[in-house]
C-alpha positions in Angstrom: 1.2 6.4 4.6 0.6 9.5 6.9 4.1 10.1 6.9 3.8 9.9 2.9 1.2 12.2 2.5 3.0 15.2 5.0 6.1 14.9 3.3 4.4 15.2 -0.3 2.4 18.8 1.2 5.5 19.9 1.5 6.0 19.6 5.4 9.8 18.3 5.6 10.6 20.7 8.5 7.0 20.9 10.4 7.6 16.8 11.0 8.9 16.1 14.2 8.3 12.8 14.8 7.5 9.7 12.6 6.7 5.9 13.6 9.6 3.3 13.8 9.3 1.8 10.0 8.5 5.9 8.2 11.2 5.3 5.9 10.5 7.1 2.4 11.0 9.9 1.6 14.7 9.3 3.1 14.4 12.2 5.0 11.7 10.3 7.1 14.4 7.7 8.2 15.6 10.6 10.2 13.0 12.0 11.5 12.8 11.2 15.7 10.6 8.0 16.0 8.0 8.1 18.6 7.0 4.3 18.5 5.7 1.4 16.1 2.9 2.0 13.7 0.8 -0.5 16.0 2.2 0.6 19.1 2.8 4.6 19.5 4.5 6.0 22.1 3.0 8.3 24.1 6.1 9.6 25.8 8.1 10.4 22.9 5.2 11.6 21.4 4.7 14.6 24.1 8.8 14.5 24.2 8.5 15.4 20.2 5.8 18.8 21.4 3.7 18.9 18.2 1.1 21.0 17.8 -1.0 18.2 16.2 -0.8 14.4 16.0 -1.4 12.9 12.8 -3.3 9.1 13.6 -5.8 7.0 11.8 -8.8 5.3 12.9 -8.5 2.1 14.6 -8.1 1.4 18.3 -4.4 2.0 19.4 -4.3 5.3 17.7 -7.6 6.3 18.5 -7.0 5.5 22.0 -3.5 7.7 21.6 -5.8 10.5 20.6 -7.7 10.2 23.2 -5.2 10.2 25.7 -3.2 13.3 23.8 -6.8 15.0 23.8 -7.2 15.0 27.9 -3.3 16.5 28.1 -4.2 19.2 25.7 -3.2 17.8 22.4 -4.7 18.2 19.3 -4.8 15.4 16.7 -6.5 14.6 13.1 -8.0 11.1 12.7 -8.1 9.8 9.2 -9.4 6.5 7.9 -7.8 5.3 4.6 -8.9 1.5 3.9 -9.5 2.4 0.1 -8.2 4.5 -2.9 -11.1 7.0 -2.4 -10.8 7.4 1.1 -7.1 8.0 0.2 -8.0 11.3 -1.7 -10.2 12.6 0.9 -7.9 11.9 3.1 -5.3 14.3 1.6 -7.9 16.9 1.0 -8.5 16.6 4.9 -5.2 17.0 5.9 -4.0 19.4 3.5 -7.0 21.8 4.9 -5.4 21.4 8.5 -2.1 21.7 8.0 -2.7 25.0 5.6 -2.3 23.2 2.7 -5.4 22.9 0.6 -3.1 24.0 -2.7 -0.6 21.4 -2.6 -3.3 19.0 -1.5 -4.9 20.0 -4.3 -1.9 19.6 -6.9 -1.3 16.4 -5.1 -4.5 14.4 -5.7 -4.6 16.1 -9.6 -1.3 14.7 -10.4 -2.0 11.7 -8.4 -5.4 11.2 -10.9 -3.7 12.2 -13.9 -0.9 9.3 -14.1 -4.0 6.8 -13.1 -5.4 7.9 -16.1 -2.3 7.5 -18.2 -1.8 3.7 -17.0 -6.1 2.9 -17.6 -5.5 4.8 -21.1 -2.6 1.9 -21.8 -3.9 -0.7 -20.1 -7.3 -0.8 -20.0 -8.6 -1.9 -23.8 -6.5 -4.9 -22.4 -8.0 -8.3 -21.8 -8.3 -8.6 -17.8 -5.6 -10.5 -16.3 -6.6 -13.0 -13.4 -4.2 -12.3 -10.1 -3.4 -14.3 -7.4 -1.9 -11.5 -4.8 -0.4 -13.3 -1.8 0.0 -11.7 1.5 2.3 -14.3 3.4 2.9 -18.1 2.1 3.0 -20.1 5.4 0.3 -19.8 6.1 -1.2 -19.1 2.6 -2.8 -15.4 3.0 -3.8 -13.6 -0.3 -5.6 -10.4 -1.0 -9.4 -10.4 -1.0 -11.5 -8.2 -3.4 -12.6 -6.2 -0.4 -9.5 -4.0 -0.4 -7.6 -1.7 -1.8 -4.8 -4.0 -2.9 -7.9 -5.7 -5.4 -8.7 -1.7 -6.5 -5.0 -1.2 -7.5 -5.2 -4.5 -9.7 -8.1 -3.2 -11.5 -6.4 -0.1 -12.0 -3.8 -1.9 -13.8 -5.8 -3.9 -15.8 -6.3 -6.9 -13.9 -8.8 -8.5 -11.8 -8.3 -10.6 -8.6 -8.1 -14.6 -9.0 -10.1 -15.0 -5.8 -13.7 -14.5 -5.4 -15.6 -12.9 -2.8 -14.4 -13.7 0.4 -15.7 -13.4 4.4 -12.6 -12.1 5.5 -10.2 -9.0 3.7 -7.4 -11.0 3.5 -8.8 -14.3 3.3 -6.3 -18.2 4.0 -6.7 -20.2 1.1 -6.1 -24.0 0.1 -4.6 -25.4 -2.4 -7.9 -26.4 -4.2 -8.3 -22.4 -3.8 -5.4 -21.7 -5.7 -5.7 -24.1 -8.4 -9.6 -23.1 -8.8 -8.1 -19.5 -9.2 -6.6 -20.1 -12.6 -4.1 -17.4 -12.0 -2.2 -16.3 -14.3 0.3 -14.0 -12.8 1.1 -14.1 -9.2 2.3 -11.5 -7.5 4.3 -11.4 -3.8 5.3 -8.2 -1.9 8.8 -8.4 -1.1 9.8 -8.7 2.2 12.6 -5.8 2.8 14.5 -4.4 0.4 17.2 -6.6 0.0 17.6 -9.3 -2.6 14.3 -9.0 -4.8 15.9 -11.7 -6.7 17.0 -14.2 -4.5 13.2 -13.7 -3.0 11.9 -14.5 -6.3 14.2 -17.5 -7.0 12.5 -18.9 -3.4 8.8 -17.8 -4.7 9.7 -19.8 -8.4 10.5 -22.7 -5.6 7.7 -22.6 -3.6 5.2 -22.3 -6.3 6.5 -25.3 -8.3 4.2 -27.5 -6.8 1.3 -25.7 -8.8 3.3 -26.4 -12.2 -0.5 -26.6 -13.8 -1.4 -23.4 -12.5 -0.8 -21.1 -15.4 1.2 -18.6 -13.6 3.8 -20.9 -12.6 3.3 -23.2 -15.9 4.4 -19.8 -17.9 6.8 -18.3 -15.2 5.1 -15.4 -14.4 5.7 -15.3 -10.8 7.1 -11.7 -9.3 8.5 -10.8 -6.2 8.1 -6.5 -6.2 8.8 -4.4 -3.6 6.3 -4.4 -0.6 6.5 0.0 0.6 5.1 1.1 -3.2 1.9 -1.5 -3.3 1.5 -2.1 0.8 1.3 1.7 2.1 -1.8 3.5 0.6 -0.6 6.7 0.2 0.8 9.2 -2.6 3.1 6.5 -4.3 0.0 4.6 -5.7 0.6 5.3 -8.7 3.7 4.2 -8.3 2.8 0.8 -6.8 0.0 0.7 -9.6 2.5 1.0 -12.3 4.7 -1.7 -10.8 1.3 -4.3 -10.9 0.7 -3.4 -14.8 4.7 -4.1 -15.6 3.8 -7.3 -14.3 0.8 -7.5 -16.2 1.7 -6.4 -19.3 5.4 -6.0 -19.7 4.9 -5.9 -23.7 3.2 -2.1 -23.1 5.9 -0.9 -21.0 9.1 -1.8 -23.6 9.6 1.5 -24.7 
């Protein structure tokens, strides 16, 4: 998502160095990679010389930052769990990469086609959505995140109630209690949506009285656009409301 966000300022030349899965715009793919998103390397990132690291808040980049900080490197922290922390987020790093205009372009356009999907979507009835992380174990999508604020956005609401954890495992009473009526996987990769979706119509034929699968409406979309919070959610938000209401999105 940082990646995301320097590339949409306008920073294709200032990158020098991206994490191991930075793959969109396409120009990221070729970007020198300096380690995993969970596991940066400090090496290539001192081999890459920037003149500010770009991390988020949690412990493996915050201890990076910390380490870059007592060799003389400068780095920006940002924590972006949530669509609003998302916007500041932009506004923070557009301000420290000399930015603040496209930042500011950036979020407006970001805002306005949000407000053109609620416009279409939300005089709509709410539809109940079972979002699942991973199947084995079952792992779906709590309303404590931001995947729940982008199915509100496009006129759902999550099939799960509140949960202890973010992304809470689940039973199968769970998921027949949920009364879904569209379920919704992120692909994983790129490759074969279909073929992932003929597996998912599969696996979820054992929940034939579940009215997502009773009426079909299982979909398989791709993971980058919905699972990176970043300037593509609207995007990824658009993809959800297809899913919801195809009928709006025909012409």
């Amino acid at each position: 998502s940082l990646t995301e966000i320097l590339f949409a300022l306008g920073l294709d030349e200032e990158i020098v160095g991206v994490t191991l899965f930075s793959d969109y715009p396409p120009a990221a793919a070729t970007k020198p990679k300096v380690g995993t998103f969970w596991q940066p390397n400090i090496e290539a990132v001192v081999a890459a010389r920037p003149s500010l690291v770009m991390t988020l808040g949690f412990g493996q980049h915050k201890n990076l930052a910390e380490r870059l900080e007592r060799i003389g490197y400068d780095s920006l922290a940002v924590n972006i769990e949530k669509v609003g922390d998302l916007f500041a987020a932009i506004a923070e790093i557009g301000a420290a990469v000399n930015r603040k205009a496209q930042a500011d372009e950036l979020t407006r356009n970001m805002n306005e086609k949000l407000e053109e999907i609620y416009r279409l979507v939300g005089t709509q009835a709410k539809v109940r959505v079972l979002w699942v992380v991973q199947r084995e174990p079952l792992r779906v999508a709590g309303k404590d995140t931001f995947v729940n604020e982008m199915i509100e956005l496009a006129g759902g609401e999550n099939a799960i109630g509140p949960t202890v954890h973010k992304y809470p495992p689940i039973g199968a009473e769970q998921v027949m209690a949920s009364g879904a009526e569209v379920i919704i996987e992120p692909a994983m990769g790129r490759e074969d949506l279909d073929a992932q979706r003929a597996e998912a119509l599969r696996h979820w034929g054992k929940f034939r009285r579940l009215p997502a699968v009773a009426n079909g409406r299982i979909y398989v979309i791709r993971g980058d656009t919905v699972s990176r919070l970043g300037p593509r959610l609207y995007e990824g938000t658009e993809t959800i409301a297809r899913c919801l209401r195809p009928q709006l999105f025909e012409n």
